[in-house]
C-alpha positions as CSV (number, residue, x, y, z in Angstrom):
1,X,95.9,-10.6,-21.8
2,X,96.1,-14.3,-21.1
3,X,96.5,-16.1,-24.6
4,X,94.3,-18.7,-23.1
5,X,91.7,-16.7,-23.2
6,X,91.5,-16.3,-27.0
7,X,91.8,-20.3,-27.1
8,X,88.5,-21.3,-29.5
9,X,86.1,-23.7,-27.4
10,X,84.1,-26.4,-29.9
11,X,80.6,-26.3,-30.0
12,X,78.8,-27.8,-27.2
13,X,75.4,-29.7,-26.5
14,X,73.9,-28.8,-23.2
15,X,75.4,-29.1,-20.1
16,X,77.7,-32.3,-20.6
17,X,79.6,-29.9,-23.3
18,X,78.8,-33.2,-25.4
19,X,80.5,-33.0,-29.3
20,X,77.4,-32.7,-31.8
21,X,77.3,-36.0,-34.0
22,X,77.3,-35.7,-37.2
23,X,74.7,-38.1,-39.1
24,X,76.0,-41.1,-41.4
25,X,73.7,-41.3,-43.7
26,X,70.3,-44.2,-43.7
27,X,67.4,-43.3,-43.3
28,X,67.5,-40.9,-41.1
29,X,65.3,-42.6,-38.5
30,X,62.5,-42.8,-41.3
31,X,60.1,-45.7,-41.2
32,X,60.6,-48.1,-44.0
33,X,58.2,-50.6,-44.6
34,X,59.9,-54.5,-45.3
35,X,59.0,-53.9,-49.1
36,X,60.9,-50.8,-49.5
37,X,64.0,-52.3,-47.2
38,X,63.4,-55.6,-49.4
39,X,63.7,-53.6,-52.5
40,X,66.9,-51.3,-51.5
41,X,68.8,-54.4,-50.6
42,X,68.3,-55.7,-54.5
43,X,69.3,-52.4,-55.3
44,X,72.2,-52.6,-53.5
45,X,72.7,-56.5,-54.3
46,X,75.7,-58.4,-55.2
47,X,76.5,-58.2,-59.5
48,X,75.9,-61.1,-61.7
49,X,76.9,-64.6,-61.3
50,X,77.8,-67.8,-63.1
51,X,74.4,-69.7,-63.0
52,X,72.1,-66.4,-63.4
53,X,68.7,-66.3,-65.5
54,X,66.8,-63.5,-66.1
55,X,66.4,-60.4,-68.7
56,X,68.9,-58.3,-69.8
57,X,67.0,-54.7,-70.5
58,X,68.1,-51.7,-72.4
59,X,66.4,-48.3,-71.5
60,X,66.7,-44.3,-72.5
61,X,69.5,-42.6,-71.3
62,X,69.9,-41.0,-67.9
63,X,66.6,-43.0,-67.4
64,X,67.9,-46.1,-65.6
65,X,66.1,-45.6,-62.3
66,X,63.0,-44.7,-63.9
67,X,63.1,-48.2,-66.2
68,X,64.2,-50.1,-63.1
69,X,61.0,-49.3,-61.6
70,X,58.7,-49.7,-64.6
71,X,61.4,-53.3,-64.9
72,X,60.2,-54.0,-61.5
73,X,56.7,-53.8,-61.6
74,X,56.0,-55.7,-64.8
75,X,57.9,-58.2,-63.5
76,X,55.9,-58.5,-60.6
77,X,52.6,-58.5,-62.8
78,X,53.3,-61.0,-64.9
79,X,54.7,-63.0,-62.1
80,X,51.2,-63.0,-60.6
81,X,49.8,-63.6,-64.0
82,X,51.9,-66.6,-65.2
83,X,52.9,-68.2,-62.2
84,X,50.7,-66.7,-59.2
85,X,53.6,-65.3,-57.2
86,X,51.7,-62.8,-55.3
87,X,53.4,-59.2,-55.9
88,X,55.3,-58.4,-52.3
89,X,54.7,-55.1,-50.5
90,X,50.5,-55.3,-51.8
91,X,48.8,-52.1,-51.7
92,X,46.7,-54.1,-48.4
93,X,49.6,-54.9,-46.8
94,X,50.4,-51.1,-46.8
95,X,46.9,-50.1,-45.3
96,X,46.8,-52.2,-42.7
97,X,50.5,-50.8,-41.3
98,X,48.8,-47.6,-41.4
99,X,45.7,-48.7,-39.7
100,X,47.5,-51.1,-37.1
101,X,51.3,-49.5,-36.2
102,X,51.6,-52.0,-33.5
103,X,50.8,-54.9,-35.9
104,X,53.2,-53.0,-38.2
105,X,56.2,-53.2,-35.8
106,X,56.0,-56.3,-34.4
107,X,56.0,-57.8,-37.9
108,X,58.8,-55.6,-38.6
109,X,60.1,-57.4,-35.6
110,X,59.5,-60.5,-36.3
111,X,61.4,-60.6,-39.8
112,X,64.3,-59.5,-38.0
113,X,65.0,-62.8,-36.1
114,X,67.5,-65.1,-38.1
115,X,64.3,-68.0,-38.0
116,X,62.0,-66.0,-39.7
117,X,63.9,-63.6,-42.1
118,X,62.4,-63.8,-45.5
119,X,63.7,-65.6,-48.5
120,X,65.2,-63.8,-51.4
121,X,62.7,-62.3,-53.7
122,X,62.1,-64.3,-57.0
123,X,62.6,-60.8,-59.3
124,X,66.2,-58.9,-57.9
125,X,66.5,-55.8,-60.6
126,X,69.9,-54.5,-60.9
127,X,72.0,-51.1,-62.4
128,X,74.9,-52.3,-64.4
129,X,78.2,-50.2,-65.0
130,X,76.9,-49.2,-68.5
131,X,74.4,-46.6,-68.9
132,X,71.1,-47.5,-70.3
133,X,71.5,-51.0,-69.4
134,X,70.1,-53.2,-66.6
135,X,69.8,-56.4,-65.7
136,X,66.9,-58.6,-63.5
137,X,68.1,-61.7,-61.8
138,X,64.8,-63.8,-61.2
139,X,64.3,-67.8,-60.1
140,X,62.2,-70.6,-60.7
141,X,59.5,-71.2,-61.7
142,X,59.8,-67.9,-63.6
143,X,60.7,-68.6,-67.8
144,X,62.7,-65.5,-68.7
145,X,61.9,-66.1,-72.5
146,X,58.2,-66.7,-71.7
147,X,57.6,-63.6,-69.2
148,X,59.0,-61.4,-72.0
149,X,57.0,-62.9,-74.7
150,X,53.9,-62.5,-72.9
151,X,54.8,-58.6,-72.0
152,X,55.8,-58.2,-75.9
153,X,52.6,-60.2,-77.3
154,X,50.5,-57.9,-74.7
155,X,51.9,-54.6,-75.9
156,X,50.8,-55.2,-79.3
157,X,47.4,-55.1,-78.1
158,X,47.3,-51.8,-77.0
159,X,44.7,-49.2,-78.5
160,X,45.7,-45.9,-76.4
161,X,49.3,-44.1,-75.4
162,X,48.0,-44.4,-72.0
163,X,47.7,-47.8,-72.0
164,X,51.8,-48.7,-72.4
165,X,53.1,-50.2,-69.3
166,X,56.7,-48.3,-69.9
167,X,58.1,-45.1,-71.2
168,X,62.0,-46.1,-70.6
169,X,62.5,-49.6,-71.5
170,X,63.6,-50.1,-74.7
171,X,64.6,-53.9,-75.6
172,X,64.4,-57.2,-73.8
173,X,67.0,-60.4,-74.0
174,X,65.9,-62.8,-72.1
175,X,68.8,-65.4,-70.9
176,X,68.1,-68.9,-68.8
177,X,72.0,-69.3,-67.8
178,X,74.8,-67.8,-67.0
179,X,78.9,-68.7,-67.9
180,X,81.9,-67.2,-67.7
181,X,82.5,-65.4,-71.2
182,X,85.2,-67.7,-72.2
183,X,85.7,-70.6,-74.7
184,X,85.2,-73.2,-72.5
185,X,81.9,-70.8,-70.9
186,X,80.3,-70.6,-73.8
187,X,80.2,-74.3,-74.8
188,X,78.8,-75.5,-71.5
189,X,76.0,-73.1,-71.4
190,X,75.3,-74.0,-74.9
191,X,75.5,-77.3,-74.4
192,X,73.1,-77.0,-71.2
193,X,70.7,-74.1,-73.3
194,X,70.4,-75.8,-76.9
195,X,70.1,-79.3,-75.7
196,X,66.4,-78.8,-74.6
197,X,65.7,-77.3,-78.3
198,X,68.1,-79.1,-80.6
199,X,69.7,-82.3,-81.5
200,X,73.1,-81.9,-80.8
201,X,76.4,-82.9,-82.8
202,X,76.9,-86.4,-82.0
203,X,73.8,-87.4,-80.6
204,X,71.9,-88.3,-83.7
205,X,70.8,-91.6,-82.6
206,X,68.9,-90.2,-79.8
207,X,65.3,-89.3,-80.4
208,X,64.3,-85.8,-79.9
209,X,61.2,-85.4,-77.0
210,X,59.9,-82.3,-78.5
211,X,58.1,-82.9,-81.7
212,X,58.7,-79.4,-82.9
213,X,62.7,-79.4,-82.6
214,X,62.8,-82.5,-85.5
215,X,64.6,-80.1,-88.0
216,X,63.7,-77.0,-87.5
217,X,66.0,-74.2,-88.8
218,X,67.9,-71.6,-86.5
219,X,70.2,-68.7,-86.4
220,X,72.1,-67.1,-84.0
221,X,71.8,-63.3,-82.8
222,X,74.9,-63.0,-80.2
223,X,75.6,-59.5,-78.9
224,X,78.3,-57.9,-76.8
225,X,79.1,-55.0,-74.1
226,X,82.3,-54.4,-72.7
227,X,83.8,-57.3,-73.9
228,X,86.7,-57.7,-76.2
229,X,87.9,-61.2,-75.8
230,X,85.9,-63.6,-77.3
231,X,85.4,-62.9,-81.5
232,X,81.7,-62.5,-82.6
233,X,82.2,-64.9,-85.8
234,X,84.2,-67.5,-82.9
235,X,81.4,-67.6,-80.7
236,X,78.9,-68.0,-84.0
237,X,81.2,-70.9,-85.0
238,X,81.5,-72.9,-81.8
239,X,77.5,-72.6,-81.3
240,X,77.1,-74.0,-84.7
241,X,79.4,-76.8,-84.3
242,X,77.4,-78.0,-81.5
243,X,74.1,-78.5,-83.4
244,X,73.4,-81.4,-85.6
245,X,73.3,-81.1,-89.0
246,X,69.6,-81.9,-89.8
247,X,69.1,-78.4,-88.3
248,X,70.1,-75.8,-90.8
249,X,70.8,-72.4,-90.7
250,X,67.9,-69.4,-91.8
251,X,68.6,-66.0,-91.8
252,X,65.7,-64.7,-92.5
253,X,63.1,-67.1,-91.5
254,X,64.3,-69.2,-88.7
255,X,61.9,-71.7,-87.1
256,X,64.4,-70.7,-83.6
257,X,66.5,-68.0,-82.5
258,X,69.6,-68.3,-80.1
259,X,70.3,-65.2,-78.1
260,X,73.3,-65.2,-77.1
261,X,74.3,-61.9,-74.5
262,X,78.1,-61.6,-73.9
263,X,78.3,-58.5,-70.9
264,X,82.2,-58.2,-69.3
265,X,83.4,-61.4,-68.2
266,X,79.9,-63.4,-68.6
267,X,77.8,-65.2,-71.2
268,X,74.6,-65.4,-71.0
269,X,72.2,-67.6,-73.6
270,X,68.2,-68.7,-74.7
271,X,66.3,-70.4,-77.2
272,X,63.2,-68.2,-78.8
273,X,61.1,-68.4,-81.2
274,X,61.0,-67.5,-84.9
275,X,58.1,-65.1,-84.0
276,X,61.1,-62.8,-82.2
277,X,61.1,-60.8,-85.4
278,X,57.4,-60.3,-85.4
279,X,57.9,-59.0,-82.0
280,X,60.4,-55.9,-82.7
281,X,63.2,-58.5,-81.7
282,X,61.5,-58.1,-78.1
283,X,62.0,-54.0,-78.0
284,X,59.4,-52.9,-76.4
285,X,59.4,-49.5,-77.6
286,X,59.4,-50.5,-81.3
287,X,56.0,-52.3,-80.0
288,X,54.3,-49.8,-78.9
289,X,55.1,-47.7,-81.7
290,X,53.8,-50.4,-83.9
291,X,50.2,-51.2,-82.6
292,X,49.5,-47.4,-82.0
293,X,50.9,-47.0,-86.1
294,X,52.0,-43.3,-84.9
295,X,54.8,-41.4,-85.0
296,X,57.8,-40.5,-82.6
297,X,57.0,-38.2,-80.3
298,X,60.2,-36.3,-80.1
299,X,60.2,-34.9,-77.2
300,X,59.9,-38.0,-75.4
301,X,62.5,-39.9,-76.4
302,X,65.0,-37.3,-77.2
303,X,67.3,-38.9,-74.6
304,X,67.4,-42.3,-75.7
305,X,70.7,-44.0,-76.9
306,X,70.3,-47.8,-77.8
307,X,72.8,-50.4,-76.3
């Protein structure tokens, strides 16, 4: 028998003996709308950067994508509420693509042409390389520290289990700039952060423009992941050096807290208030737990590790 014979032929596709393709991933010719696209490409953003504000969040492990979301949409909530940044991707937007295709597509177009491609989004959520912990990039005229307050003050209001807003987040630390985690890094964001809250060392012949920062006592909460260069009593140190001396240090009562977040190579830093104890130190678990005066449901949060 001719050995050619037994020779295996590859699988064809019609009569052009065409190779099947095999599929790369995407979508898989799905339709996304721009909301979900402009959400994926956050996902899929680039990491954190010198200059970044936003909120550092902590969740329940093996729950990050489900915190990201709940992350995401209280961020666009309050951002309607605070600042009136209308939440992207509305609920009408969605109907009218399903009432109008044609409408839908030539929008979809339209955003694709270099002139009219939109800007980034104000809140950009983002998984870290640690478990449990995420982070949310967001721009002006968005306050980190105020957003969170707001969310914390509102979740001592609630009355019903139903009404919490999250299940997965645990605590927020809110930072309004972003250095490299070095010495030098963390004296010019302090410099930058403390300067709109304190009188600083060597500048006490300049009068203070905020009434409530004559004096008023501090301490300072600093905090690190992954990070084993800087000391946590060196970082305390330098802070403190920078702020004038009429400002003294309180423990247990401080009229001001500075947060200070040191993750990898970055350092990131705010200004609260004293009431961040009242609030749980901004965990919004702890909250809820708090104004509904019950106790752990175990079942719920059997998974969570704190950072």
């Amino acid at each position: 028998m001719d050995s050619s014979a037994k020779r295996k032929h590859p699988p064809s596709n019609g009569s052009n003996d065409r190779r099947i393709k095999k599929s790369k991933g995407g979508s898989a010719g799905r339709w996304q709308t721009p909301h979900h696209k402009a959400k994926l490409e956050a996902l899929g953003s680039k990491g954190l950067e010198v200059g970044d504000m936003g909120v550092w969040t902590t969740c329940v492990k093996g729950k990050e994508r489900q915190a990201l979301e709940e992350m995401d949409s209280l961020c666009q909530e309050y951002g309607e509420k605070l600042y009136g940044i209308q939440q992207e991707g509305s609920a009408a937007e969605d109907e009218d693509g399903d009432d109008d295709i044609e409408a839908s597509i030539k929008k979809e177009v339209d955003s694709m042409k270099p002139a009219n491609k939109p800007k980034d989004t104000t809140f950009q959520p983002m998984r870290m390389e640690l478990d449990c912990l995420l982070f949310v990039r967001m721009k002006r005229p968005v306050d980190p520290v105020k957003l969170v307050q707001e969310i914390c003050k509102d979740a001592r209001g609630i009355t019903d289990k139903q009404q919490r807003r999250s299940r997965f987040i645990n605590r927020f630390t809110p930072v309004v700039l972003t250095a490299k985690a070095n010495e030098t890094g963390v004296e010019e964001v302090a410099r930058k952060v403390l300067g709109g809250h304190f009188q600083l060392a060597g500048d006490e012949g300049e009068k203070l423009t905020t009434s409530d920062s004559d004096g008023c006592s501090y301490a300072i909460r600093p905090s690190f992941r992954a990070h084993n260069t800087l000391k946590r009593d060196d970082v305390i140190k330098k802070v403190a050096a920078l702020i004038a001396p009429r400002h003294k240090v309180n423990l247990t009562s401080p009229d001001k807290v500075i947060l200070i977040d040191i993750f990898q190579t970055f350092c990131g830093m705010s200004v609260v208030d004293g009431e961040w104890e009242n609030l749980k130190r901004y965990n919004l678990h702890e909250i809820y737990l708090s104004a509904l005066k019950g106790p752990e449901d175990p079942k719920e949060r059997a998974e969570e590790e704190t950072v």
